[in-house]
N, C-alpha and C positions, 0 to 999 in steps of 0.2 A: 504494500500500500504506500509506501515511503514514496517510492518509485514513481507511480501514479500521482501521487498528490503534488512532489516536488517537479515532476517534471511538466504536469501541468501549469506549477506556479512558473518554470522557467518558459514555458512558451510564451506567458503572458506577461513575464519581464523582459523577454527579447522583441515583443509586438510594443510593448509602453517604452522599451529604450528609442527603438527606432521612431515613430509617433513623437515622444519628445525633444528627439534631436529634429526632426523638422519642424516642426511649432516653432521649436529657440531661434530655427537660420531661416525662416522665409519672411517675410513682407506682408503677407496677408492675414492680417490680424482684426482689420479694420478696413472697410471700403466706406468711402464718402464721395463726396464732389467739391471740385475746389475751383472757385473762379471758372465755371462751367467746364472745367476738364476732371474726366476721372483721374481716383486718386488711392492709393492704399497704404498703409504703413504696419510695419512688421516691430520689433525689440529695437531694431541695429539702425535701420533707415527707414523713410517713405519715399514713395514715389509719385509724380503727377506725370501722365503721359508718357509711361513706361521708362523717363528719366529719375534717375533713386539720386537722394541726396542722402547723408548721414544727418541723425537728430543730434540738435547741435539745440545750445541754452536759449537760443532768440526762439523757440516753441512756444517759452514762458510769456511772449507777447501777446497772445493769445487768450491767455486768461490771467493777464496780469500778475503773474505769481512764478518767475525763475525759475527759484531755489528749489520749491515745491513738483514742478516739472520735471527737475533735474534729480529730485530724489525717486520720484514714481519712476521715473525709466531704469535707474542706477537698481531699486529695490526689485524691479520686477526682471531686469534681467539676472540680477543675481542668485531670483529665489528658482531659475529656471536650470542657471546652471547646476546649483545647486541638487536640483533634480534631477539631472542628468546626470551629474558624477555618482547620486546616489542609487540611483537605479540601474545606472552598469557595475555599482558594488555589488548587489541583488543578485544580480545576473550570474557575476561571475560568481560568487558562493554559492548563487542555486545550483549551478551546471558543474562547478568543482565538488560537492557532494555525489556523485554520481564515481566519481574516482576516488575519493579519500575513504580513510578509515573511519573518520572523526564525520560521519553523517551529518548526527543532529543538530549539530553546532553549528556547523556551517548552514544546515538549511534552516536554522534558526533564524542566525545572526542575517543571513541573505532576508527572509522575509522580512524581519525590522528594518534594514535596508528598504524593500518596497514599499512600504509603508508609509517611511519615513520619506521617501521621492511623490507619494501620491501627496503628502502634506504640503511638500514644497512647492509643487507644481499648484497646488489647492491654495496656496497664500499667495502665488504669483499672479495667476489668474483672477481671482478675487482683487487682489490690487488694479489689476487693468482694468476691468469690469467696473469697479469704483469712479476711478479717473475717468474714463471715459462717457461714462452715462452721467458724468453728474458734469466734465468739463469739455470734452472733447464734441460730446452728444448735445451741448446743446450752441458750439460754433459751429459745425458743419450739420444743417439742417436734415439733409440726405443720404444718412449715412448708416451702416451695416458692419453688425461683426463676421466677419469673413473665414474661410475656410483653415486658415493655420489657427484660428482662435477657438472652433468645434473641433480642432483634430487633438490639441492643447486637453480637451474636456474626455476625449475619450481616453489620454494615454491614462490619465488620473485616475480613472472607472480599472483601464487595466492595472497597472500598476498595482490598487488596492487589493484588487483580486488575485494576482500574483502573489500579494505579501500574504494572504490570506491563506489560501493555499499553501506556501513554504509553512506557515507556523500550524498550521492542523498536520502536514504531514510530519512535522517535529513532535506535534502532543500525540500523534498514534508513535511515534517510535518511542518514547516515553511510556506512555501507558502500554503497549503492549509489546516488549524488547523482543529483539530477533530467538528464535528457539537457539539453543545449543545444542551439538555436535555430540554431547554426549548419550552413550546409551544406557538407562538403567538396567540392572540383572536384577 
């Protein structure tokens, strides 16, 4: 059962690693309209009319507030990578229990690992969600949270589910240990 349960949590940490790491590197986080041209912005840059610029501190003109600007993008890219170094920690405990001696530990420690990435990614996303419906939602009139921003929301669902799985497959090797080799007479 080990087997099964962990190996299922490692599918579903190599489905949320990859999901993760494109949410963090694309641009589409956000679609609006700017000055009647489309426009979309990702963590790193936006772009209008398929020209990307880098998000730079004059954002804060926008809704009058820099500093405040410049921490939502600093926090939310942080709390991203954050999730991504966390969920390929996951990953690799999950998938390195499969060779080791030391099982449960490993598909322990991996599942708090997934866990701990579906948190991060859940405090990142929440931060932008904030920012945006409450500053960004209401200067661009016409505007839409875009496909790296629901792909963001499923790695989270995986992710959890991953962690979820490693740590049931650790409480069955716990509660019920591998039989022994031995034969009674």
């Amino acid at each position: 059962m080990l087997y099964t349960l962990a190996g299922g949590g490692s599918l579903c940490g190599v489905a949320a690693l990859v999901l993760l790491i494109v949410t963090t590197a694309t641009d589409f986080w956000m679609q609006y309209r700017y000055s009647g041209s489309s426009a979309n912005q990702g963590l790193w840059r936006f772009c209008i009319n398929h020209k990307c610029h880098r998000h730079t501190i004059a954002v804060g003109e926008y809704i009058n507030n820099e500093m405040f600007v410049s921490a939502f993008w600093d926090a939310t890219r942080a709390f991203m990578l954050l999730s991504v170094l966390s969920c390929f920690a996951g990953v690799v405990l999950g998938l390195s229990a499969f060779t080791s001696g030391t099982k449960s530990r490993r598909v322990r420690t991996g599942g708090i690992a997934l866990i701990l990435s579906a948190f991060l990614a859940l405090l990142a996303l929440a931060i932008y969600t904030g920012v945006t419906v409450t500053f960004f939602g209401k200067r661009f009139l016409d505007w839409r949270f875009s496909w790296s921003y629901i792909v963001g929301w499923v790695a989270i669902i995986l992710a959890l589910a991953a962690g979820i799985f490693q740590l049931c497959a650790y409480r069955r090797t716990t509660l019920n240990p591998a039989p022994s080799n031995t034969i009674d007479s």
